[in-house]
N, C-alpha and C positions, 0 to 999 in steps of 0.2 A: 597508517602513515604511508604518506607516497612516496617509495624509494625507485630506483631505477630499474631494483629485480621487479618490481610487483609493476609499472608502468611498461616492460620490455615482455613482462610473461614469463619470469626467469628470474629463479629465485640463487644465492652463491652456487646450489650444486647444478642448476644448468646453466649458469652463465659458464660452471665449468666443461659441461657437456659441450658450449659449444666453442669454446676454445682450445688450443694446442696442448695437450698436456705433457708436451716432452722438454727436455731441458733446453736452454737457450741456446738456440740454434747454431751459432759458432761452436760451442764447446759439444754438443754430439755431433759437428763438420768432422771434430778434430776425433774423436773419442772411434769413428768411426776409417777414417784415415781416407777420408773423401777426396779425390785425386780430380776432380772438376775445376775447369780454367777457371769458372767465376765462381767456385766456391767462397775463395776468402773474400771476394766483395761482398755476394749477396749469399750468405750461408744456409736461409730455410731450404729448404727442399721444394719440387715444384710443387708437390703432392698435397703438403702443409701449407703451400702457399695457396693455393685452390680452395683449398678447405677455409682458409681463412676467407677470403673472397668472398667464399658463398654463404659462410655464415652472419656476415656484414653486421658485426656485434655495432649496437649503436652507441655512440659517445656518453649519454648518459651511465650505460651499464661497465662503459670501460675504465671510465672514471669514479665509478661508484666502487668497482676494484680496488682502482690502486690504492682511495681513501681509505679504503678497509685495513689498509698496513697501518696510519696513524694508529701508534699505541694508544692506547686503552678506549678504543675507536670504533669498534667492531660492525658495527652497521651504521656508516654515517648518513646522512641527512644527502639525498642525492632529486633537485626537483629534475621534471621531465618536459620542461613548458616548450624546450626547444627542441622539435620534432629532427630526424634523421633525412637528411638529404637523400635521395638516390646518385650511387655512383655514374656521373658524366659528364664530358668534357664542355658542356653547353649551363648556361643559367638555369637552376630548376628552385624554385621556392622552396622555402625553411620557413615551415609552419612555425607560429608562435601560442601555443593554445593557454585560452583563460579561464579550462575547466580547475577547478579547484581539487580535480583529484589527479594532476599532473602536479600539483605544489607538494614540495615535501614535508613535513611537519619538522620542528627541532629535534634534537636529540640530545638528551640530559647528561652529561658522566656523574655517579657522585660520588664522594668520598671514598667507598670503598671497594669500588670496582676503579677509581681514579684517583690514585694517590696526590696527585697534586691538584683532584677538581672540588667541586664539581664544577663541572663546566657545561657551558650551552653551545653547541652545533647546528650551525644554517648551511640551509643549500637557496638561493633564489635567484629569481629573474627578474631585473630590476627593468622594467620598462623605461625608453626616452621617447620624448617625441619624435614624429616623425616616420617614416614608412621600414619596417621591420628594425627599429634599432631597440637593440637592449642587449643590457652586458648579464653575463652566467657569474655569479656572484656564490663567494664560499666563507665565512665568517665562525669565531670563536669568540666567545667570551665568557669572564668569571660570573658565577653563579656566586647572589648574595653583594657584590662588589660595585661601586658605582664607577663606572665606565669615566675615566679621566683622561685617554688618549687612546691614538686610534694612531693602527699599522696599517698602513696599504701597499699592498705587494703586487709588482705585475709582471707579466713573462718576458721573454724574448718571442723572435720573428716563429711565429709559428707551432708556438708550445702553448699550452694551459697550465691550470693552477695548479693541476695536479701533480707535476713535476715539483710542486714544493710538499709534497707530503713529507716528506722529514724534519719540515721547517716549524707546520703548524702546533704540533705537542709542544714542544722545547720552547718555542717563542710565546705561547699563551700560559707559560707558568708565570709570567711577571704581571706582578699586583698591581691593578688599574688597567689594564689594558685591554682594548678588544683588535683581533687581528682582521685583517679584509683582506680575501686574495680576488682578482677578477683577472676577468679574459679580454684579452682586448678586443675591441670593436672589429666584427669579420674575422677573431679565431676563435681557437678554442670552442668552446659549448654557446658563444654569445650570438646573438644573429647575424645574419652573413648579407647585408644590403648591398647593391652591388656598387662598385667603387668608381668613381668616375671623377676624374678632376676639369675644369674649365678653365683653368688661367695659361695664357700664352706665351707669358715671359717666364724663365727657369723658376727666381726666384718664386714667385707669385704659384708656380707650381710645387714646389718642395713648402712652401706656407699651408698650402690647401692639403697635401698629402698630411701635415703634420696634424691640422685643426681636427683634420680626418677623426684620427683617434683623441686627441686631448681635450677637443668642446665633449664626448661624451661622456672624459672623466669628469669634466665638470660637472655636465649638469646629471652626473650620476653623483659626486659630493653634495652638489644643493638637495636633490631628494634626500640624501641621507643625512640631512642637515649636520653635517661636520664641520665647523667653523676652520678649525686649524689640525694638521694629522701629521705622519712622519711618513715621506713617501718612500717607498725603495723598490727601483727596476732594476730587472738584469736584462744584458744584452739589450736589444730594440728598446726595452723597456724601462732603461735606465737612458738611451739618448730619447726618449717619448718624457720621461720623468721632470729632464731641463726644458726641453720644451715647453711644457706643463708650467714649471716656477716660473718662467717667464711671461708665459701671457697670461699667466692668473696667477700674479702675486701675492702676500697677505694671505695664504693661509698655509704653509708648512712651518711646521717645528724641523723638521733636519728630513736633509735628501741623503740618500744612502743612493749608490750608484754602483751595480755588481757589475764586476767586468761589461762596462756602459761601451757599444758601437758606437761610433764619430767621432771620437775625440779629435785625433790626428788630423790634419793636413795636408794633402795632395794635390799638389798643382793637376794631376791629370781628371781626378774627380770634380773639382770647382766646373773645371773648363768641357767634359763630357757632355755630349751628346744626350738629352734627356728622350724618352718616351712620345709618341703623340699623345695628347689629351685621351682621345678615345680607346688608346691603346692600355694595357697592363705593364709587368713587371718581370723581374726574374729574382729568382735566391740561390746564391749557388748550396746546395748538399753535395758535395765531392767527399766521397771518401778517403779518408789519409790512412797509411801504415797503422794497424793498432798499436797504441803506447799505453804500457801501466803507471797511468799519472801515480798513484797512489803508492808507488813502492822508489819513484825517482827523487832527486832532492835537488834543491838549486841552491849551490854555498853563497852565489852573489846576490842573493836577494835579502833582504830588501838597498843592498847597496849599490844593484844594478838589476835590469832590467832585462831577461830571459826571454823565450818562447820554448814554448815543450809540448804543447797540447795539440794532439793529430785528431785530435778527435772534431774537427774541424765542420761546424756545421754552417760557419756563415761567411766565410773566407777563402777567396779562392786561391792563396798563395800560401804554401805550406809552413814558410818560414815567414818568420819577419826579417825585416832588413839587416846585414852580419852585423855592422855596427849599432844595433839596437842596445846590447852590452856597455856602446859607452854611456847610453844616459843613467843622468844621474838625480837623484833626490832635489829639485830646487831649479830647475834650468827651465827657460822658460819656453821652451819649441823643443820637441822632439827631434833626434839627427834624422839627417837625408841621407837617402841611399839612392841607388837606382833601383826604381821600380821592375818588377820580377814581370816580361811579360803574360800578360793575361790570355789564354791560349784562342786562339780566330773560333771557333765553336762555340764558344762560351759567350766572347761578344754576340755573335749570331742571336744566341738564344736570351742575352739581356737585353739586347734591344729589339727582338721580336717580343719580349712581353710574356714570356712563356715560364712560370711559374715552376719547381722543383717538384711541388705539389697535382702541378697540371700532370707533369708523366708521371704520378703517381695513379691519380685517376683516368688518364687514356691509357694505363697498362694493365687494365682488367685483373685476371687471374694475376699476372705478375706483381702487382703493386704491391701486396706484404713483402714479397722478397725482395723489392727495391727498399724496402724502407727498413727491412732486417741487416741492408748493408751497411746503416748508421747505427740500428738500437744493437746491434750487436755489438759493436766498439764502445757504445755511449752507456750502455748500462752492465758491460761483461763484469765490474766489482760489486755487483748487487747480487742477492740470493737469487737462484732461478725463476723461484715464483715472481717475488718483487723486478725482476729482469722481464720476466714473460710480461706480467702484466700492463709494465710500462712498455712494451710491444707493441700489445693490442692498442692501448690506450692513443699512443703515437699513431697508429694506423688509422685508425677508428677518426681521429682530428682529419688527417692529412687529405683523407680521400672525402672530404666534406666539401661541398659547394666553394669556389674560391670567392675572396672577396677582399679581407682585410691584407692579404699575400700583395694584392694587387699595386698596396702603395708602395713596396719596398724600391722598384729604381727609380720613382722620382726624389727617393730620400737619399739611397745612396746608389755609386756608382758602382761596376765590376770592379770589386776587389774589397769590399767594404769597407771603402772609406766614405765619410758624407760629402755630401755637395755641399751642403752648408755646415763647415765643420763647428763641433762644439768649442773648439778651442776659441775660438773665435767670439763665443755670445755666453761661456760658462761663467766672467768676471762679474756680469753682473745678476748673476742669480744670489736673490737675497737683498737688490739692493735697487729694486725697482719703486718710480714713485706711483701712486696709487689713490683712486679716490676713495676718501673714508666711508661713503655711505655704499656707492657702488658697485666696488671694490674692480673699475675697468682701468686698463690701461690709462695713462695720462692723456695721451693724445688723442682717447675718445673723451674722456673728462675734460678736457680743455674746449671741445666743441660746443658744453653744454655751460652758457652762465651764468647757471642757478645750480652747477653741482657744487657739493658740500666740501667742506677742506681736505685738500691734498694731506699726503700723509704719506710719510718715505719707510721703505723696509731700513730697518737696522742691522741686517746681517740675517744666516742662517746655516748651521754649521752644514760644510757638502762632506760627507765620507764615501771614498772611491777606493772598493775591495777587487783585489785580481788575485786570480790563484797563486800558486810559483809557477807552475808549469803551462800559463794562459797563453794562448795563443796572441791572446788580443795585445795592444799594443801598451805596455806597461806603461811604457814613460809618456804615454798620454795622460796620461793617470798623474802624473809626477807633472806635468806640463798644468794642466788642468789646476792643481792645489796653487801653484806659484801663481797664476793667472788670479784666483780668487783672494789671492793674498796681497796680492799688488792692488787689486780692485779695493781692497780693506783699507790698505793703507792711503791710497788717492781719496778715497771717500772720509777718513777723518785728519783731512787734513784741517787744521783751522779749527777742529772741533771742541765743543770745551772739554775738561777730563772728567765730566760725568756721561757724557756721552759718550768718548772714548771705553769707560768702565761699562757702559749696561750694553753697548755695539756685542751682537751676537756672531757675528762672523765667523767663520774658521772653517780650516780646510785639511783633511788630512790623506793620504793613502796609505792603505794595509793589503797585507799580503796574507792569505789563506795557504798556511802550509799545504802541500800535496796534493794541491786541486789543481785542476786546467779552469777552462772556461766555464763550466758548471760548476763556480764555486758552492753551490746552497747543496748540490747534493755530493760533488769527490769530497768536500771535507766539509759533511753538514756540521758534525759537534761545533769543531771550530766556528762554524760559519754562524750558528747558531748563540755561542758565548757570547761573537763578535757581535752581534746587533743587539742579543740581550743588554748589555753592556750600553750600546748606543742606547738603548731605551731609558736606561737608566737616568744615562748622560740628558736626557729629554727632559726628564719630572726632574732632576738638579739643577738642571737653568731657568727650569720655571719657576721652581722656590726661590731663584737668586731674583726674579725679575727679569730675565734677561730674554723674555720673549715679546712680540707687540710691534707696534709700527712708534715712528716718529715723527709728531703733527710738523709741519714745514709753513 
């Protein structure tokens, strides 16, 4: 079997040799009574930092780690097809190899090393057309059980699958189902092609940034012949997700959207200053005050709308706006405030195109302990190991060839908010017309006078989860539902009440107690019930009928 130890030369006990073996680095900051100015941003030590540097563990073997926590998991399935960039601040190619001893083999659980399996584990690399593109693909499913739906799960700006390893056991104990986690196009473990947009009007470039990643979820669903699946992004991955339902209609059963970027509204993001074509991007990583999401409570939720979560990886304002408090369940626009200025450096560095990731990679030796100043905040409630290892794991991504980084300011602007906000295009998710054989937009179907009959979506339930203590903007979320809801009710108007009765529509928001922005991992149980739940909710509308299109 080709796992990431036997492909790297390093089997667990030197993948341990050549990792940090002390406890996560803030907590021996502290243990030790480290009196250093930048100790509490960037806690490793130079020393550990170095060492991490030179040992330049490669993504496959960092991520073959942290799988190794899924319970009853123990050596998962990890391929190696996509080779290890060298650290630098210039384009270097990312080998794609098609030796068959870089593929991993599956990996079986059964019944009684896995109480709830047996179960079957992939690791692969789905090739697309076209010059280095293919996504790093990580898949579950029931052994003995025929496959009736299909979960596809995708990161935010700059994370991998790996980050749901708490997701994968708990969500693959429900009957019929196979789960799919993938990287998006340019992160994560997936190849890293280089990013380049050519359109010269805003719009036309926030389109092309988006296609960027959603044409290769596509034609990564046609390879996988998926007809219809339940998609759910967090962060980036959840406004990539709407994107998705929108220019490829006709095949989700329910969009789940974890704490989803863009929703909101701001006049000063529409109207910003975009990128040149030939140019990149910027992400802000600013470190906020540690907070113990996990131990604070918000009484007004869900009957108002909080921020709590410092743990701040894509926002450059630490608050939301005071009056955030007043929105409420049902309003259709988020309130205004006045915008927190954005500090003059920060601009500098979004619109020179210069990636959070870039000074991660031009800071040689230093770059673990720039990136120890986030995983020490973002995983201090995890056990040490499971904290180290998503350390290395996060490093090991970060300081990889930049590519898919590259689209984030033409999507949004300094302060992350969108240019083209969700609020704006979320009403008609679900309810787009579609041609029946093609399944292309309408207004490419209409070009053609021999395409086959139109055929309208009937609805598709959206569920939008924020922690209590999410930084992101709640009452987007709450804006968001009422938008889909108004779109439900405009669309059956005149309708007769059989069509009213089988209309799949609906929309809701929930709140994941004691989580910030990382719902799936500050409060996996919960987060875990919660979609199990939605899964369920999936196979009970489809016994009602209540999925499909509506010939027109």
């Amino acid at each position: 079997m080709a796992t990431a130890s036997a492909a790297d030369s390093s089997s667990d006990n030197e993948f341990k040799s050549k990792t940090q073996q002390s406890p996560l680095a803030s907590q021996r900051a502290k243990e030790q009574g480290s009196t250093s100015k930048f100790s509490g941003f960037f806690p490793m030590g130079y020393k550990e930092g170095f060492n991490q540097w030179w040992a330049s563990i490669a993504p496959a073997t960092a991520e073959h780690k942290v799988l190794s926590f899924v319970p009853y998991l123990q050596q998962p399935p990890t391929h190696t097809e996509t080779g290890s960039a060298p650290v630098t601040s210039n384009s270097s190619k990312m080998d794609i190899s098609d030796d068959s001893m870089h593929k991993a083999t599956p990996v079986t659980t059964n019944s009684i090393t896995d109480p709830h399996g047996p179960r079957q584990w992939f690791s692969n690399l789905v090739k697309l057309s076209g010059k280095e593109r293919a996504l790093n693909e990580f898949s579950v499913e029931r052994v003995g059980e025929e496959v009736e739906d299909n979960l596809v799960i995708l990161h935010g700006y700059g994370a991998g699958l790996g980050f749901f390893y708490k997701n994968f056991e708990g969500l693959s104990r429900n009957p019929g189902w196979k789960l799919w986690a993938l990287d998006l196009l340019g992160m994560g473990r997936s190849s890293r092609p280089p990013f380049r947009v050519h359109a010269k009007d805003q719009q036309g470039k926030i389109t092309e940034a988006e296609n960027w990643f959603i044409d290769a979820l596509e034609e990564w669903r046609v390879q996988r012949k998926l007809e219809r699946f339940t998609l759910l992004g967090h962060s980036l991955g959840g406004y990539l997700a709407v994107s998705y339902a929108l220019k490829y209609p006709g095949h989700l059963n329910k969009l789940i959207l974890a704490s989803p970027v863009g929703i909101p509204e701001d006049p000063y993001a529409v109207n910003a200053d975009m990128p040149e074509p030939e140019s990149s991007t910027m992400q802000n990583e600013i470190q906020q005050p540690e907070t113990d999401i996990q131990t604070s409570s918000n009484p007004n939720i869900p009957e108002a709308a909080k921020v709590g979560d410092n743990n701040n990886f894509l926002n450059a304002r630490s608050k939301a706006e005071k009056d955030l408090a007043k929105a409420k369940p049902g309003t259709s626009t988020p309130p205004t405030a006045p915008r927190r200025p954005i500090p003059k450096w920060l601009h500098y560095l979004w619109d020179a195109n210069i990636s959070p990731f870039a000074l991660v990679r031009w800071s040689g030796p230093m770059g673990p302990r720039l990136v120890s100043g986030w995983t020490s905040r973002r995983f201090s409630h995890l056990p040490s190991s499971e904290a180290q290892a998503l350390h290395d794991y996060s490093y090991s991504l970060f300081r990889q060839r930049g590519s898919g980084e590259y689209a984030l300011s033409y999507i949004l602007a300094p302060g992350a908010f969108a240019r083209s906000p969700l609020i704006r295009r979320i009403g008609r998710v679900g309810r787009q017309t579609i041609n029946a054989s093609t399944t292309e937009p309408t207004d490419t179907a209409a070009q053609n006078p021999a395409a086959a009959q139109e055929q309208r979506e009937r609805g598709i339930p959206v569920v939008l989860l924020y922690g209590e203590n999410d930084w992101m903007d709640v009452a987007g979320g709450f804006a968001a539902e009422e938008k889909i809801l108004q779109e439900k009710r405009r669309a059956l108007q005149g309708a007769s009440e059989e069509e009213q009765k089988t209309d799949n529509g609906s929309a809701k928001t929930l709140i994941i107690k004691k989580a910030g922005h990382h719902v799936y991992l500050d409060g996996w149980e919960e987060f875990n019930d919660v979609i199990s739940e939605e899964m369920r909710d999936v196979r009970r509308r489809r016994k009602m009928g209540l999925e499909g299109l509506i010939s027109r």
